[in-house]
Structures are given as structure tokens and as C-alpha cells.
N, C-alpha and C positions, 0 to 999 in steps of 0.2 A: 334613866331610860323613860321614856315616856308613853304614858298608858294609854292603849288604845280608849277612846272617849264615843260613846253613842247617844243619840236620843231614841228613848223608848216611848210610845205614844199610849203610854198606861202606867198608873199610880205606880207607883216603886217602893218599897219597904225594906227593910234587913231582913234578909233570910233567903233560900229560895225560890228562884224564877225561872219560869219556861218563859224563852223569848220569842216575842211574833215572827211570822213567817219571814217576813222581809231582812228583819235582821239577824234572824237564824243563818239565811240564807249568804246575807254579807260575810257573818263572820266565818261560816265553815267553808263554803266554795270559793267566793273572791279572797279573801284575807288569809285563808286555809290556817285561821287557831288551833289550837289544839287544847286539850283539858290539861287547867292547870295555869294558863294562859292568864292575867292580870289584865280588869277593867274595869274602866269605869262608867257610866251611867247615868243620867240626866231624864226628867220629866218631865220641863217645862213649868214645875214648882219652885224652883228658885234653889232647891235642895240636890247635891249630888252623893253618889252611890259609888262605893269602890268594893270590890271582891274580886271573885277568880272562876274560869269554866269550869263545870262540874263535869259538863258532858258535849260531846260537839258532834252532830251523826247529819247526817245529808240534810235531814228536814228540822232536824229538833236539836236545841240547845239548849243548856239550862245552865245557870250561875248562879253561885252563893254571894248575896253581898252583906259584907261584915259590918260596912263602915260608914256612916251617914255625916253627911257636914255641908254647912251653905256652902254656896259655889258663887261665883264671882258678884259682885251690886251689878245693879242696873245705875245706868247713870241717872244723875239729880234731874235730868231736864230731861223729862215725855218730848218726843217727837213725830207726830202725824205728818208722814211723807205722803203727799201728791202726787204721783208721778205718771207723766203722757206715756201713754202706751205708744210703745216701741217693737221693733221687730229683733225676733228673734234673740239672738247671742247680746243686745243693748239692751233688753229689758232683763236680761237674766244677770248681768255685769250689775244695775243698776241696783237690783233688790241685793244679789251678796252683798257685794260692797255697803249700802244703807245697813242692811246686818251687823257687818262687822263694826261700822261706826255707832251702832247701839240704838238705831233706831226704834222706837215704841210700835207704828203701825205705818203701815203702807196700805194703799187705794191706787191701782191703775187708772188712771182717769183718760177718758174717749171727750177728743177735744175736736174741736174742725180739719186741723191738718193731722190726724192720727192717719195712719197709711193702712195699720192695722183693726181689721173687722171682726168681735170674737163673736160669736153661736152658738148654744149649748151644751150637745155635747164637747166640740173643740174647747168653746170657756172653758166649762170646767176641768178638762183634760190640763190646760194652762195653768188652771189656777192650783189644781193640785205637783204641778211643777215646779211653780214659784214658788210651794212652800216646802218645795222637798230644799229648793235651792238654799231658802231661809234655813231651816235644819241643820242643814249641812254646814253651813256658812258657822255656824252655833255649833256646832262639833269640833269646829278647826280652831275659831276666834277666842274659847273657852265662855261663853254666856251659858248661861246658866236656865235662860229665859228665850222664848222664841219669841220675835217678834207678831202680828198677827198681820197676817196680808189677808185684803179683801176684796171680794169681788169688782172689778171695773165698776165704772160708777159714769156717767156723763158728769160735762165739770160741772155744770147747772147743777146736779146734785149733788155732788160732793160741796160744792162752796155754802151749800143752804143748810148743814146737818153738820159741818164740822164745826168743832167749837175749841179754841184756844185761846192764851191770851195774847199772844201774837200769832198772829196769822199773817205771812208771809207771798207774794208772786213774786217770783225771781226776773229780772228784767233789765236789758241793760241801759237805759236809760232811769235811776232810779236814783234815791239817797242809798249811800253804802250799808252793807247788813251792819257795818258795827255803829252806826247811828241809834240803834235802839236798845233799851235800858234791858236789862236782865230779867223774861219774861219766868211764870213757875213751871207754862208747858208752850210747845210750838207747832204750829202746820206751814209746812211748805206746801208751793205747788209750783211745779216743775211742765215746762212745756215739754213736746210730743218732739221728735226731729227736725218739726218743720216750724217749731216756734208756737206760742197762744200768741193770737189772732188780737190787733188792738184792741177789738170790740172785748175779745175774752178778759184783756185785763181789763179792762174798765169794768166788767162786770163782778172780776173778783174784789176791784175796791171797794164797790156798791154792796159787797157781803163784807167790808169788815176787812178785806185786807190791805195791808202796803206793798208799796212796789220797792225793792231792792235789788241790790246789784251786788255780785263777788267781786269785781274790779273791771277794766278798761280793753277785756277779749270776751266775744260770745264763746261760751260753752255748750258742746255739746253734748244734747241729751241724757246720755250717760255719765258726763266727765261731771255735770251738774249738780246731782246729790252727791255725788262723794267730796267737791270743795263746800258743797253749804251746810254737810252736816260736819268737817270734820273742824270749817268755822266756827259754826255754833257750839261745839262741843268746846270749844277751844276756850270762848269767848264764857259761854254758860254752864257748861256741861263740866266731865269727866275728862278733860283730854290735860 
């Protein structure tokens, strides 16, 4: 049987824990546990936690965990995802799925055809969404390690501040992504729905990138990161 799995967003140890509100909350009213119940436990340390409910009551839970042991690798090849912000249900498909292919980081990036406008408070409302999504994504997938999503970026600035040994634009007029030799780490960058703009690629070559291509159909937006990472994982990575 397979053990209910959480991330807790605080150091973890053997022995003892009151769990935060939020996951008190999942495990006693959605999931309806009980003490006694077997789980296990993650902190974004690379390290997982198994034990059992002590106690499970409306607001408060607390668990004994007995048992500490690494939890899955992260793959050999770091991966810096670029990715066009997108609306709605396409940007949330975009980030799981990069998750679950083991991406290192993600950057929503606001490019000329992006449809989508974020502002403060909304941003960050977004942005703490996408990483519950990433989370969650690392609950199911079994990683051990969350990826880090970061705040939208205009592409001017993300192409000026990322640093890889290949750096990647996705584009379908390009040489094919396996033209290139086995880098140590990688950034993609992925257009918006409505494509980067010639001008756009031509400015990500002038930072250092190539133009590549998955094959002989455009992809969309979403459908994007998930053929070019689970390429490159194929090609470089853990796959």
C-alpha cells in the first residue's frame, strides 16, 4: 500500500511534529486520517521522513517520524525553464509537468505576445499558486526536492542574468536539439501562445543563445516544455 506522501514547508527531524495549519487541515478534513494512520514526509532537503499520526483533531495534528533516509536524486543535468506566460490552466499544465520531468527552475517570462498581465497583489497571488502546483506535482512524482519558480521576469531580463552552458530558444526553423553535445547544465526558453517575436529571437542569440527545434510540427505552448525537457533528459539527463 502506498503511503500517503507531504511536503512540510519546515526542517523535519525524527521525533515529534505539530503540522502546519495547512496540512493539518488536508490531512484531518479532506483526507479524513486517523491516528495511527502511516506517512510520510518531505522538506525540500533532499531527505524523507516516514512515521505514523499521533493525533489528528479539527485544527491540530501531530506525527511521530521514526525513520529518515534520502529520497529520490535529482537528475545529473540542472535545468533553467523559461517559460511565456500563459493563461490560466496552460501555465499551470506547464509548471506540473516541467516538475515532474525534474526540472531545476522555472521563470515565467512576459514577452510581446504574452496575453497575460500580472500586478502585485494578483502576481503574487499567481505566484504562490504555481508553487503550490510545483509541490504538489513533488508529492505525486516522488522528488524529494522542489523545484524553484520565480517571479515573471521581462525576457530582456531574464536572457541578461541567466547563466548556463547551453542556453537554448525553442524555434522551429532551427538545427535540431540533438545537434548539441552534452552540456553540465541547461536554460530553455519557451515562447508565450502566440510565439517570441523574430526580433525576440534574435535577441536571445545576441545573449548567448541557439535556436533549436523538437521536430517538423509547432508546439504548443504548453505541449513545449514537456517534449524539450523530457528530450533533454533523454538525451543528457535521467531519463
Amino acid at each position: 500500500m502506498r503511503l500517503s506522501r507531504f511536503f512540510i514547508d519546515a526542517p523535519l527531524s525524527l521525533g515529534e511534529h505539530e503540522l502546519p495549519e495547512a496540512q493539518a487541515h488536508y490531512i484531518g478534513r479532506v483526507l479524513r486520517m486517523v491516528e495511527g494512520d502511516a506517512v510520510q514526509l518531505f522538506d525540500g532537503s533532499g531527505q524523507e521522513y516516514r512515521g505514523q499520526l499521533l493525533e489528528v483533531g479539527k485544527k491540530r495534528v501531530r506525527v511521530q517520524l521514526d525513520e529518515q533516509f534520502t529520497g529520490q536524486r535529482e537528475s545529473s543535468l540542472p535545468i533553467h525553464l523559461g517559460q511565456g506566460l500563459s493563461r490560466g490552466e496552460r501555465m499551470d499544465w506547464a509548471i506540473q509537468k516541467a516538475t515532474e520531468l525534474g526540472v531545476t527552475e522555472i521563470t515565467p517570462i512576459v514577452s510581446e505576445r504574452c496575453e497575460v498581465r500580472l500586478k502585485d497583489e494578483r502576481a503574487d497571488k499567481r505566484l504562490a499558486h504555481w508553487r503550490q502546483i510545483a509541490v504538489s506535482a513533488c508529492e505525486q512524482c516522488g522528488r524529494s526536492t522542489v523545484p524553484v519558480i520565480h517571479s515573471p521576469l521581462a525576457l530582456s531580463d531574464w536572457l541578461k542574468h541567466t547563466e548556463a552552458e547551453l542556453k537554448l530558444v525553442l524555434h522551429p526553423v532551427a538545427e535540431p536539439l540533438v545537434s548539441h553535445a552534452k552540456p553540465a547544465n541547461l536554460a530553455f526558453v519557451i515562447g508565450p501562445e502566440g510565439g517570441l517575436t523574430d526580433s525576440e529571437v534574435d535577441q536571445a542569440k545576441a545573449a548567448g543563445f541557439h535556436a533549436a527545434r523538437l521536430g517538423p510540427r509547432v508546439l504548443r505552448t504548453e505541449t513545449a516544455p514537456v517534449v524539450a525537457l523530457a528530450v533533454a533528459q533523454q538525451l543528457w539527463g535521467d531519463f
